[in-house]
BAFI-3210 file (N, C-alpha, C; in Angstrom, 3 decimals, decimal comma, padded with zeros to 6 digits):
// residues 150
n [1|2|3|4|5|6|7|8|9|10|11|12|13|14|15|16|17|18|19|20|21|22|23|24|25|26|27|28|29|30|31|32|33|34|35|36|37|38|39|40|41|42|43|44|45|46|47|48|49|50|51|52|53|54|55|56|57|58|59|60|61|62|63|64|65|66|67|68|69|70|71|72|73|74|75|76|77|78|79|80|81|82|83|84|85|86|87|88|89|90|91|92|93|94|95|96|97|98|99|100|101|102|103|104|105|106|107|108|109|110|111|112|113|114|115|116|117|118|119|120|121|122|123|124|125|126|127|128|129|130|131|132|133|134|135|136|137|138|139|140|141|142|143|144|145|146|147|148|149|150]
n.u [073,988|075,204|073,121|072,795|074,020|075,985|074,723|076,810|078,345|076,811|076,403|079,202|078,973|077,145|078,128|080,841|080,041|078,536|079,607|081,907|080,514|079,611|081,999|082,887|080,978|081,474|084,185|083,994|081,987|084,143|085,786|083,831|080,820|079,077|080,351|082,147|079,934|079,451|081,869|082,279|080,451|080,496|083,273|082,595|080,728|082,566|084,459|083,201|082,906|085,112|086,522|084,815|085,744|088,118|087,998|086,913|088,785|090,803|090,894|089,593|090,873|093,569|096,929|097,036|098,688|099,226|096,439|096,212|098,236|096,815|094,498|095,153|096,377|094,264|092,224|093,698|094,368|091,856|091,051|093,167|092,365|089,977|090,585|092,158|090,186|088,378|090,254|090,540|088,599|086,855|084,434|080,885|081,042|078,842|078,289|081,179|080,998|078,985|079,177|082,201|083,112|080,862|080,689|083,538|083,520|082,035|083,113|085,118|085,370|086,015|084,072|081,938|077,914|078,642|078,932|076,385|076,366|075,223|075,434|078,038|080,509|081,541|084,658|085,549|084,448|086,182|087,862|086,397|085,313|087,874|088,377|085,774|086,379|088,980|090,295|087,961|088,741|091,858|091,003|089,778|091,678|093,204|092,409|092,027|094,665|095,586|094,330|095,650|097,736|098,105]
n.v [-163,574|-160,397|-158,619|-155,833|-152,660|-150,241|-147,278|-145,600|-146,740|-146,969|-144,021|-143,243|-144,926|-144,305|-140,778|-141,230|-142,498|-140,344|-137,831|-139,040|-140,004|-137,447|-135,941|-137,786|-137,164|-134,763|-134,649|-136,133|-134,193|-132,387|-129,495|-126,388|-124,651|-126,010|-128,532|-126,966|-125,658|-128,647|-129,899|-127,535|-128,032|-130,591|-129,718|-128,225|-129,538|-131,552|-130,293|-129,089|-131,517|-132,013|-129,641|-129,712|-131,517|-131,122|-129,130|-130,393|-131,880|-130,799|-127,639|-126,597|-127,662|-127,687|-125,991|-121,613|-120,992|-123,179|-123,449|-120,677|-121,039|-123,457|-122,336|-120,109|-121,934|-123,048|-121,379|-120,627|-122,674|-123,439|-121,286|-120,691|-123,857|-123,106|-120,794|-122,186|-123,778|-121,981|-120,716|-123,006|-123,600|-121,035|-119,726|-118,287|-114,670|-114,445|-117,325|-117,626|-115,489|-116,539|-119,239|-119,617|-117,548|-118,136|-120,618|-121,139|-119,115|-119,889|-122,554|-122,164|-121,841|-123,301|-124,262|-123,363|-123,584|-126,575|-125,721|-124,346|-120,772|-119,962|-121,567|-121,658|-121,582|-118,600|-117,945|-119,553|-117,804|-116,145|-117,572|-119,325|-117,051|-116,223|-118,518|-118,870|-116,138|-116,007|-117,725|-116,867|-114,497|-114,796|-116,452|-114,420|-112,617|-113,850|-114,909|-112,931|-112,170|-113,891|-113,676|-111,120|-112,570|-113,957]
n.w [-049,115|-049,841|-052,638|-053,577|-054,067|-051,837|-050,512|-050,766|-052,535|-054,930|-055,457|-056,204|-058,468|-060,168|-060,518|-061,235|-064,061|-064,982|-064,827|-066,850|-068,670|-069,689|-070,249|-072,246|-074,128|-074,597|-075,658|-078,349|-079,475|-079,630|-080,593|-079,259|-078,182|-077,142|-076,272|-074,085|-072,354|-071,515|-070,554|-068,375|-067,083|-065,892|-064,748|-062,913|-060,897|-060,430|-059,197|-057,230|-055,512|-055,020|-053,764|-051,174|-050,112|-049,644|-047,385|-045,356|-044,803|-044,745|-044,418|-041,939|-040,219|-040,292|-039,567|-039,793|-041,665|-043,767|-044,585|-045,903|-048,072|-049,173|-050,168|-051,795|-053,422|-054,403|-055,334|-057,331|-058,989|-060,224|-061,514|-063,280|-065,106|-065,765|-067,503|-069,507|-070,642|-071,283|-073,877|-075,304|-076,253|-076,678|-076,562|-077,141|-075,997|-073,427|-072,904|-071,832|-069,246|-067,951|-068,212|-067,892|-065,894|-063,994|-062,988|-061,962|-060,361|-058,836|-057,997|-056,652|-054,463|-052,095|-049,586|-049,981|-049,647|-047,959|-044,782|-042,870|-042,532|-040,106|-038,238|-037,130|-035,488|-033,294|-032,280|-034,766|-037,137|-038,076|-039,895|-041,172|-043,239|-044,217|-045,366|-046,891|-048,746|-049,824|-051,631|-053,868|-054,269|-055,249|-057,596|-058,644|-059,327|-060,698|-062,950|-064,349|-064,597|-065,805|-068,227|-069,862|-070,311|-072,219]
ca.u [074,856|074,290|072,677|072,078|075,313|075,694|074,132|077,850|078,946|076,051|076,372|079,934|079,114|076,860|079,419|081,435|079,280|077,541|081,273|082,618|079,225|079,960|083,149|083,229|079,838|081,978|085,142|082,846|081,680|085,269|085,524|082,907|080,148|077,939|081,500|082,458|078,918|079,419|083,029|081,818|079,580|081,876|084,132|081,257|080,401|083,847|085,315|082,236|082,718|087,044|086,355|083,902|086,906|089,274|087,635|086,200|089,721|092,243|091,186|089,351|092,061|095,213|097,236|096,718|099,841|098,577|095,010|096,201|098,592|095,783|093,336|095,785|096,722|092,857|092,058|094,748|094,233|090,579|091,984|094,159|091,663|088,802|091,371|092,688|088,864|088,091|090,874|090,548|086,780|086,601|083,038|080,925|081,159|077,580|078,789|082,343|080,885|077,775|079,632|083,398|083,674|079,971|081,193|084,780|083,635|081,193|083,886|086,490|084,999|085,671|083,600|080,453|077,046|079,024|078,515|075,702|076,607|074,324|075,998|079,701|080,935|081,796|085,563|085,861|083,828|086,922|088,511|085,298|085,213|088,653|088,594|085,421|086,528|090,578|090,118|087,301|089,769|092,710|090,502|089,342|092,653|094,497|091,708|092,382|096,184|095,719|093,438|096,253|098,828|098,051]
ca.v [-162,786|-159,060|-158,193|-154,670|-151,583|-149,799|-145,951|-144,815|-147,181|-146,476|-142,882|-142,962|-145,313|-142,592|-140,020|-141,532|-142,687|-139,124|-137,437|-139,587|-139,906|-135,504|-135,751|-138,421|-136,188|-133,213|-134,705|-136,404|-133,240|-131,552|-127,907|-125,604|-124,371|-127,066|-128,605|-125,964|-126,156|-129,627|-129,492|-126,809|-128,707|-131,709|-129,408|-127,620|-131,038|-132,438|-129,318|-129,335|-132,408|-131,843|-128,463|-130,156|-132,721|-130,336|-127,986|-131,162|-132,849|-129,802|-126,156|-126,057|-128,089|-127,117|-124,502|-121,093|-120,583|-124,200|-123,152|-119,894|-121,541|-124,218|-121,272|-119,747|-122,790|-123,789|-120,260|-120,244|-123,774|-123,000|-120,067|-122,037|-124,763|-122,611|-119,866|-122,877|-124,698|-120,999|-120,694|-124,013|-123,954|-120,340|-119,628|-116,598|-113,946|-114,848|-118,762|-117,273|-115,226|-117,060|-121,087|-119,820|-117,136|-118,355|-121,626|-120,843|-118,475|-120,892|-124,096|-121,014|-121,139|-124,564|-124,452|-123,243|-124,739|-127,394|-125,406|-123,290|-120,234|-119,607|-122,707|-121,439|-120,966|-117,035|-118,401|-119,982|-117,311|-115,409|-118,651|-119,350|-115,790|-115,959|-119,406|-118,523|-115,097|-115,445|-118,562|-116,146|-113,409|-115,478|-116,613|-113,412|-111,702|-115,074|-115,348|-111,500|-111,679|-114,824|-112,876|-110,592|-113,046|-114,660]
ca.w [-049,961|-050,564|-053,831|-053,567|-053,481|-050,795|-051,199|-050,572|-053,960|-056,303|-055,672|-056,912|-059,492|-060,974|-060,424|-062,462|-066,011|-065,444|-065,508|-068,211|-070,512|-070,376|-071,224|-073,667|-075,064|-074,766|-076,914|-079,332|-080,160|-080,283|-080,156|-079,578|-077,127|-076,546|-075,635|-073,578|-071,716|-070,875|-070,230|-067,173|-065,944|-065,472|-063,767|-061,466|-060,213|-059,479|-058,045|-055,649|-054,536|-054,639|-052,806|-050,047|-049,465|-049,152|-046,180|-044,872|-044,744|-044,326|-044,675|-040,479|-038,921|-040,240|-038,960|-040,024|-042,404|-044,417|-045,126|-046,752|-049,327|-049,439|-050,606|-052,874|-054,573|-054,995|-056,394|-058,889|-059,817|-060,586|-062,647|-064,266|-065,856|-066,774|-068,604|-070,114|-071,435|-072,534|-074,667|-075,501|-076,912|-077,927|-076,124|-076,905|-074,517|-072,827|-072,430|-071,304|-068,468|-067,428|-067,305|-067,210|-064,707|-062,642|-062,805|-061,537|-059,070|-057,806|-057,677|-056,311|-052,765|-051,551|-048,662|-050,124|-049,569|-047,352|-043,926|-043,057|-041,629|-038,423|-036,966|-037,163|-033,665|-033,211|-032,534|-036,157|-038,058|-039,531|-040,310|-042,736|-043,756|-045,267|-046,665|-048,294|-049,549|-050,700|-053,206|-054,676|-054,536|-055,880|-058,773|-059,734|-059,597|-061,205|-064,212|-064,743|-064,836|-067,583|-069,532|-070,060|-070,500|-073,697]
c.u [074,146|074,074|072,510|073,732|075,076|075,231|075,988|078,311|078,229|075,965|077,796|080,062|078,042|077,619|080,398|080,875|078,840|078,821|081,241|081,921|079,376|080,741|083,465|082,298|080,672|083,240|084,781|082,612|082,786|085,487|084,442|081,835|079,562|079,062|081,990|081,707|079,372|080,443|083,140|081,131|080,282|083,124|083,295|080,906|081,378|084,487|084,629|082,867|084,257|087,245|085,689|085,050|087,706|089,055|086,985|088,122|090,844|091,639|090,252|090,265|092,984|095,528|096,998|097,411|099,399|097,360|095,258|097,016|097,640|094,770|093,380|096,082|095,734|092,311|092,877|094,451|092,801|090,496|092,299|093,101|090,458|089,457|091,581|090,856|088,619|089,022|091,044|089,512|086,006|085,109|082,455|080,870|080,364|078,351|080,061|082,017|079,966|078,604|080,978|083,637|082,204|081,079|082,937|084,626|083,317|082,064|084,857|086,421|084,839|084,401|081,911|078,816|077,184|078,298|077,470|075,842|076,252|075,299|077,570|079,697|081,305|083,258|085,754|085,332|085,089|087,937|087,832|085,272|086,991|088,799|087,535|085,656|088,132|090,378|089,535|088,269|090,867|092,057|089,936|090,149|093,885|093,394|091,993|093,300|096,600|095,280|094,718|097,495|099,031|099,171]
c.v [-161,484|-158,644|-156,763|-153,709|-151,235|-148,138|-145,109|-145,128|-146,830|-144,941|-142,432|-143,758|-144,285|-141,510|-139,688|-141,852|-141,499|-138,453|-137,907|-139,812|-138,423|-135,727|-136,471|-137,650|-135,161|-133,452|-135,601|-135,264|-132,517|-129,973|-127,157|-124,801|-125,189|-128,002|-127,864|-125,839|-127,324|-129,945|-128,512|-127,628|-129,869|-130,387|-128,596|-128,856|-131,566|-131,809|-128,791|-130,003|-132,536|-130,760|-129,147|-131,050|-132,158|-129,277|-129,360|-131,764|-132,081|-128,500|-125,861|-126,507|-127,849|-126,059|-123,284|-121,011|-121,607|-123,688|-122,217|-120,507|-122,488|-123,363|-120,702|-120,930|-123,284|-122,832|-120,622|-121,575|-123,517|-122,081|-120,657|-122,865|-123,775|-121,511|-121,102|-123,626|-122,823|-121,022|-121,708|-124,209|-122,291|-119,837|-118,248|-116,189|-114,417|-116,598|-118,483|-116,216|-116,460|-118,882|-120,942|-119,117|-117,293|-119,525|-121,616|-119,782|-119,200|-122,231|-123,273|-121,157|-122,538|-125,254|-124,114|-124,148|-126,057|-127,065|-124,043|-122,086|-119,523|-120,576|-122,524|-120,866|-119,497|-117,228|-118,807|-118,827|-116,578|-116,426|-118,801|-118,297|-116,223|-117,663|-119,510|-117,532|-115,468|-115,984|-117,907|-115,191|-113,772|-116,017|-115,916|-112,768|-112,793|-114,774|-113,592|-111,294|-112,973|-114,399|-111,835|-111,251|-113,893|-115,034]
c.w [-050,321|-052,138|-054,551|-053,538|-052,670|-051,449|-051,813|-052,424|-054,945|-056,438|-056,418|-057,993|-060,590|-061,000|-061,693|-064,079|-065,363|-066,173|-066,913|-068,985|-070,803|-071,103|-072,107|-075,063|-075,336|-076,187|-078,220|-080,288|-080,588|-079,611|-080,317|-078,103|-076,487|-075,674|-074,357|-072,398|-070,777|-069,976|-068,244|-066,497|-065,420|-064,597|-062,460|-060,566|-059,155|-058,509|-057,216|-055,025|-053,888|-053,492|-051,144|-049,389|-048,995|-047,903|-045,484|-043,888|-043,883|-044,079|-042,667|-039,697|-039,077|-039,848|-040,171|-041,863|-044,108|-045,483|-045,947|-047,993|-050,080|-050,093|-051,604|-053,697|-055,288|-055,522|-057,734|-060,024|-061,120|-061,689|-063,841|-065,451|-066,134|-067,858|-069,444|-071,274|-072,153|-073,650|-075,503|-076,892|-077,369|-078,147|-076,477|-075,776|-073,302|-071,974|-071,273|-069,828|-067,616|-067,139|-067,597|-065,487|-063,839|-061,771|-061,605|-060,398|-058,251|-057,164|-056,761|-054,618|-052,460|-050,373|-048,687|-050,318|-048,543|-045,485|-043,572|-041,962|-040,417|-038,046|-036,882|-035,872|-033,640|-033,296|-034,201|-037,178|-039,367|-039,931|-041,673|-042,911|-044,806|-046,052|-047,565|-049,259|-050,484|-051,787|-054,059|-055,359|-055,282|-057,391|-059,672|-060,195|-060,755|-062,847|-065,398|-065,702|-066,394|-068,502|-070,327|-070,341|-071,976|-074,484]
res [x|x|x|x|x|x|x|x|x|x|x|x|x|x|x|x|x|x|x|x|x|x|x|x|x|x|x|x|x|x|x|x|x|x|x|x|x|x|x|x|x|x|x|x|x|x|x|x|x|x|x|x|x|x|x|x|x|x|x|x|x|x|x|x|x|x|x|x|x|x|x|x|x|x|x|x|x|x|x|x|x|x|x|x|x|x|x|x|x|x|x|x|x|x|x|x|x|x|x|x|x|x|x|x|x|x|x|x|x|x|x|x|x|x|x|x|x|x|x|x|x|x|x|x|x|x|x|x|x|x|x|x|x|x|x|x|x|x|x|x|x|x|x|x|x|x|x|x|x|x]
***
């Protein structure tokens, strides 16, 4: 009888209590920065590993037309939830650049860190060129147009 997890299971059983000891730390604490902090980092994490799934799964094999709504909808989303935790938690400026819009640029680019780009075939390169650039682009121009929408 095996005794032991497999690497695949204990890595998402950490995963998970790391996640959910943040965020239960984060609404514990309520509103605020240190909140706000943690809050980011729980979403830097997940929307790595959501981003890595999603260019792993869909954004090189689907057709062209796909990947771009796929790019735009994962910008905006991205948008979306960090406008929403700022407004939420009310960060100073410093916090509000440095772990909303790093954070959100950095989760913005699904594909980042995942493939390294020497090994991209010459064929595929402006494939990865625009699915790492639009989401960026979509999340800088989406976080913009919320800022203004209040």
């Amino acid at each position: 009888m095996k005794t032991e997890l497999s690497h695949k299971s204990a890595f998402f059983l950490v995963t998970v209590l790391m996640s959910g000891g943040l965020v239960a730390l984060a609404l514990w604490l309520g509103k605020g920065q240190i909140a706000f902090v943690l809050f980011s980092l729980v979403l830097l994490y997940l929307g790595r590993k959501l981003g890595w799934w999603l260019s792993k799964a869909s954004l090189y094999d689907d057709p062209l037309p796909v990947v771009l709504i796929e790019c735009v909808i994962w910008g905006g989303l991205v948008a979306y939830l960090m406008h929403d935790l700022i407004i939420w938690h009310r960060p100073h400026w410093i916090l509000r650049w440095v772990f909303g819009f790093g954070v959100g640029s950095y989760v913005s680019v699904p594909s980042f860190g995942l493939i390294r780009d020497d090994t991209i075939p010459e064929h595929a390169r402006s494939r990865h060129e625009m699915v790492s650039m639009l989401p960026m682009w979509v999340f800088i121009l989406a976080s913009v147009g919320l800022a203004f929408l209040r």
